[in-house]
N, C-alpha and C positions, 0 to 999 in steps of 0.2 A: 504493500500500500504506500509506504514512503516511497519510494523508486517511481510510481505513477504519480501519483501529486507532485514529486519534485520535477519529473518530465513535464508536467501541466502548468506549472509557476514558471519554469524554463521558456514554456512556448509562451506562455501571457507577457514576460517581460522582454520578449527579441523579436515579437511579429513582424513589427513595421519593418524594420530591419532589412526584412525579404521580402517588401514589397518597394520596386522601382519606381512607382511611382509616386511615395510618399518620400522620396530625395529629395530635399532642397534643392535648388537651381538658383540661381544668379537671375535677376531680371524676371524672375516669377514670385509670385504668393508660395508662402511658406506653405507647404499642405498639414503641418502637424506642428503644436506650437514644440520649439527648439531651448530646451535649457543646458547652459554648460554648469557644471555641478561647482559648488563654492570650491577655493582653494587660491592660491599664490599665483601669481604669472607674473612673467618678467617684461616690466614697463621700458624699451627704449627709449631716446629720447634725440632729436635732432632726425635729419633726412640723410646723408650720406655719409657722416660719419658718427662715431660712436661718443656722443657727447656723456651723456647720464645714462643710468641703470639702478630701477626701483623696482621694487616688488610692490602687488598690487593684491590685495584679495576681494577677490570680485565672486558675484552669482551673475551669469549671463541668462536673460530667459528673452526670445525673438517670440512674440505671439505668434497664432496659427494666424495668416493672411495675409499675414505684412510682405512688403514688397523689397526683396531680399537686394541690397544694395553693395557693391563689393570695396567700393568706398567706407564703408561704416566700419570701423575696427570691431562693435560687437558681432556682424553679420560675419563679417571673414571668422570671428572665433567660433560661432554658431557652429559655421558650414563643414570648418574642417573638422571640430567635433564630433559632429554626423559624421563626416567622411570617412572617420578612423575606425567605426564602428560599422563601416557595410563592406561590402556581408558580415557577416560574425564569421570568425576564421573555428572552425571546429574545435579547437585549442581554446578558445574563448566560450563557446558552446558550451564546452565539457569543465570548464572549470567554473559557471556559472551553474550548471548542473550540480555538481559536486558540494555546493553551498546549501545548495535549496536540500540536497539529497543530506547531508548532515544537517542539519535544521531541523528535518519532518522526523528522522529518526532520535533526535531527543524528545520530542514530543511524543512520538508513538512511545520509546521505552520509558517514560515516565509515566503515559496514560496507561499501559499493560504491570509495570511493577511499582509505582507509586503515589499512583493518582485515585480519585475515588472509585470505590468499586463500581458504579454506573461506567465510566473512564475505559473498562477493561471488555466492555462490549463493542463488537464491532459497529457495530448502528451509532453509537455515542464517537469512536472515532472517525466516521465518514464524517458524522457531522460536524464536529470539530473543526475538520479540514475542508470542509465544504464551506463553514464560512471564512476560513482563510483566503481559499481560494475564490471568494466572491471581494472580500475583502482589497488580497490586491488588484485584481481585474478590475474594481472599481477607481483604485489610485491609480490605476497606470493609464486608465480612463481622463480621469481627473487631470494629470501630469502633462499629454497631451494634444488636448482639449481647451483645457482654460490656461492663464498666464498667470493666474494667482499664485501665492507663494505656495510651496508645499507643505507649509506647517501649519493649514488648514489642515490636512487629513486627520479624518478621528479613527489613528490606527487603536483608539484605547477599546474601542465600541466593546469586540468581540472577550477583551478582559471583564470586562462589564457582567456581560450573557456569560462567561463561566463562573464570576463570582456568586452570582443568583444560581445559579443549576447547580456549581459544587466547591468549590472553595478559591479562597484568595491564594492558595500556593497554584492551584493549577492556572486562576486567573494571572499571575506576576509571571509563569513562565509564558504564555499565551502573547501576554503583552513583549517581552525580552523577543522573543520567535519573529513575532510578527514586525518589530520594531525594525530590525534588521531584515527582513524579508521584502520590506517597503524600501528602508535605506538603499538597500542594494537594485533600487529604478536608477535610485541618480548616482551609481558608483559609492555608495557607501560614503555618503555626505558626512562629514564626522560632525557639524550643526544641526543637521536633521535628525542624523539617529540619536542624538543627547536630547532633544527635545522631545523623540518620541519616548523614548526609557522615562528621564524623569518623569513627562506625563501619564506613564501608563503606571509606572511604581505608585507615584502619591493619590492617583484616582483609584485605584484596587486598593492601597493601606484607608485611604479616609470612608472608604463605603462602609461604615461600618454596620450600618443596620441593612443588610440583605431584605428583609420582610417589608424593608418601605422603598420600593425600585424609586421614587420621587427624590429620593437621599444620591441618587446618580446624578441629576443636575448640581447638588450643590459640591460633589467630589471631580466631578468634572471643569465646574469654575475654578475652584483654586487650584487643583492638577495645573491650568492652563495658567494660572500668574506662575505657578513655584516653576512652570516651564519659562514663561517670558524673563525672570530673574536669573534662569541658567544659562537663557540664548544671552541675554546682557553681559552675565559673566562671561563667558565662551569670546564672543568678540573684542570684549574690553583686554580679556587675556591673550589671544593672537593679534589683533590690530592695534590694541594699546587706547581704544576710545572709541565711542560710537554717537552718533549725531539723533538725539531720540527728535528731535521737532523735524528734522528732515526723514524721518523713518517716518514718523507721522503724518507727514502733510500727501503721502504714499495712497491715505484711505485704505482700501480692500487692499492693497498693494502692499501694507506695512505688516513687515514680517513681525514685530510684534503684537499687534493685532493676531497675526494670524496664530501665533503661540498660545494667545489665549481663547480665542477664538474655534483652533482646536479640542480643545478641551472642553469648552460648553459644546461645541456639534455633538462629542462624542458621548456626552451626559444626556444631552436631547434624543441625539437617533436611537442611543441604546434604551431610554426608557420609550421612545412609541413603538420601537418594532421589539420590544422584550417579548412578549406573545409569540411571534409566530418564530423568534430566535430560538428560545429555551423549547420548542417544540421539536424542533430541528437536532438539538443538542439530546432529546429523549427526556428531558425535565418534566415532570408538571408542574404548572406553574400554581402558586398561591391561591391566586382568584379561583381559579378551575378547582383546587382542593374544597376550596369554602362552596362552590358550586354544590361538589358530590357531599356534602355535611347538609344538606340541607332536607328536612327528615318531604318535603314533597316533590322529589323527585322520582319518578316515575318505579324504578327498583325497590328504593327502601319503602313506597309507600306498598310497595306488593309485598316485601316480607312482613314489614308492618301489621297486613290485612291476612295475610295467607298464612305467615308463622308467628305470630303475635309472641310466644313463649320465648323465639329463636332471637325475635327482636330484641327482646329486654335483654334477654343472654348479650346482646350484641352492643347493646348501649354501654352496659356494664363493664363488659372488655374494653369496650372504646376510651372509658373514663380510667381506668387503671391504667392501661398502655399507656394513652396518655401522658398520665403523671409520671408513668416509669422511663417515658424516654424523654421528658422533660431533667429529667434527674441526672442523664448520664449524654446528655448534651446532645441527643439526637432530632429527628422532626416530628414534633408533638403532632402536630396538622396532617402529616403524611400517617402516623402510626393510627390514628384517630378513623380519615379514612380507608383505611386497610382493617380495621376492627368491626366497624360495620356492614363492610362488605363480606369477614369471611365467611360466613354462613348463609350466605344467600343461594347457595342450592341445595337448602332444606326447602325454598319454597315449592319444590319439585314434589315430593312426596312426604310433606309438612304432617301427616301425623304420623309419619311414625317414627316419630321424636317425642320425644317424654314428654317434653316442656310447651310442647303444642296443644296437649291434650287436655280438654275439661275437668277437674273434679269427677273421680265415678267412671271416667270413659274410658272403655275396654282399648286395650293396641293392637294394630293391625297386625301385629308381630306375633300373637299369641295364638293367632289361627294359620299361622306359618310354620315351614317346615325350616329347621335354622340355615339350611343352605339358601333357601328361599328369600330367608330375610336377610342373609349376608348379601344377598346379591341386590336386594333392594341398596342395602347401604352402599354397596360400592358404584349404583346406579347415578345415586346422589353427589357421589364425589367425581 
């Protein structure tokens, strides 16, 4: 399963790649917006001879349409950029392969030897990686498509949907996985991936209350300042200073903005699509639990009616469980409805169960031959 998802993230991140005619050209619209990934470059200075030499750290990004000019120092950076990367030489292939294929396999042998036991089922790992792989497909979408900075992305979402399904250790490696699996669109931006870490660490430590999914909006706001204070430290520490009222006058364009920015998307989309996420992931979700608790729903009101004796038995269990796995740190809610459900196929042959029977009324069982009545029972189960 890791070998085919890592093939699947391999082909989502190099498509364009191999198609010719998403090339940039000189004197044409850019067909794909163009980012050269943050880092140093060596600034000349004079026309024919070698006057100055400065280092520069720059993020280049050419929107998708722009009218590619070979005059422009960002367009010449753009182009050759792209240029260095088509085709992808198989050596480049296989070593982007080789990243994704270590990556999936930390996650598969942690969900198989130390994650929660839902974790160790294979339905619960397709899904997992299923929403990875939705996950980057929609960044590399995003990357592009629009000119926004990249630190919009809410790689924290899918940390989110596993902290609600099963824990903040499997959510912080989720988030570590993904952070880097994103990183590595733009070359393993070493500002993007620190933005993406801290944000996906301090939104999975501050969730703290799982039962109130509404507590994601406010771990996701401040995920996104403790990120905007690391991207500030990060630049102040390699450039030596950063211009915040020229970052700002950027709008949607200001990479700060987009650090915090990220972190509320990521709080927003994981609490509207938590529902159809944690279903994906094999979860039931909270609500759907208080759903099946509710004594007029169409099953409990038939053992209710049909096993009345079975019910109470069931109530009874329900309320003890309960308390017992409140005690030993498990899900009260989950144990609760699995207590009332377990007897639900006495409603099948409801008298001949003890606790069904009137005061006085003979059992069905008494005018049976004991093989007869074993096989009644084993009918029921």
């Amino acid at each position: 399963m890791s070998a085919l998802f890592a093939l699947l993230f391999t082909a989502l991140v190099t498509f364009e790649l191999f198609v010719p005619a998403l090339a940039p050209v000189y004197g044409s619209q850019s067909p794909l917006v163009m980012r050269v990934p943050y880092g140093a470059r060596l600034v000349r200075e004079g026309d024919k001879q070698l006057i100055g030499v400065s280092f520069e750290h720059q993020r280049i990004v050419v929107p998708r349409g722009t009218l590619l000019d070979p005059r422009l120092e960002t367009h010449r950076a753009a182009v050759a950029w792209d240029a260095s990367r088509r085709p992808p030489t198989p050596a480049r292939l296989g070593g982007i392969y080789v990243l994704y294929l270590f990556g999936c396999m930390v996650v598969t042998h942690y969900q198989r030897r130390y994650g929660h036991p839902r974790l160790k089922l294979l339905r619960t790992q397709l899904g997992v990686f299923s929403l990875m792989a939705v996950g980057i497909a929609l960044a590399k979408a995003f990357l592009i498509l629009t000119p926004l900075p990249a630190f919009w992305l809410p790689v924290a979402v899918v940390g989110f949907w596993c902290a609600v399904s099963f824990d903040r250790r499997t959510a912080l490696l989720l988030d570590l996985a993904l952070s880097f699996m994103v990183a590595a669109l733009l070359r393993f931006d070493l500002l993007l991936l620190s933005v993406f870490v801290i944000r996906g660490i301090v939104a999975t430590l501050l969730f703290i209350n799982r039962k109130q999914p509404r507590h994601m909006l406010i771990a996701g706001l401040v995920s996104g300042i403790a990120a905007a204070f690391t991207y500030v430290a990060l630049i102040v520490g390699v450039e030596g200073g950063h211009n915040l009222l020229s970052d700002a006058r950027d709008g949607l364009g200001s990479e700060l903005l987009a650090c915090v920015g990220g972190g509320v998307l990521s709080g927003l989309v994981a609490n509207m699509l938590r529902e159809p996420a944690v279903r994906v992931l094999g979860h039931v979700s909270r609500s759907r639990l208080l759903d099946l608790t509710d004594i007029e729903t169409p099953l409990l009101r038939k053992l209710a009616t049909d096993a009345p004796g079975s019910w109470e038995h069931s109530r009874a269990m329900a309320n003890l469980a309960e308390a017992a796995a409140a005690s030993i740190g498990a899900d009260p809610l989950l144990t609760r409805v699995g207590a009332y459900y377990h007897d639900l196929g006495k409603t099948v042959q409801h008298k001949y169960f003890i606790e069904n029977l009137m005061p006085g009324e003979a059992s069905p069982h008494d005018e049976l031959e004991q093989l007869h009545a074993a096989g009644r029972e084993f009918d029921r189960r």
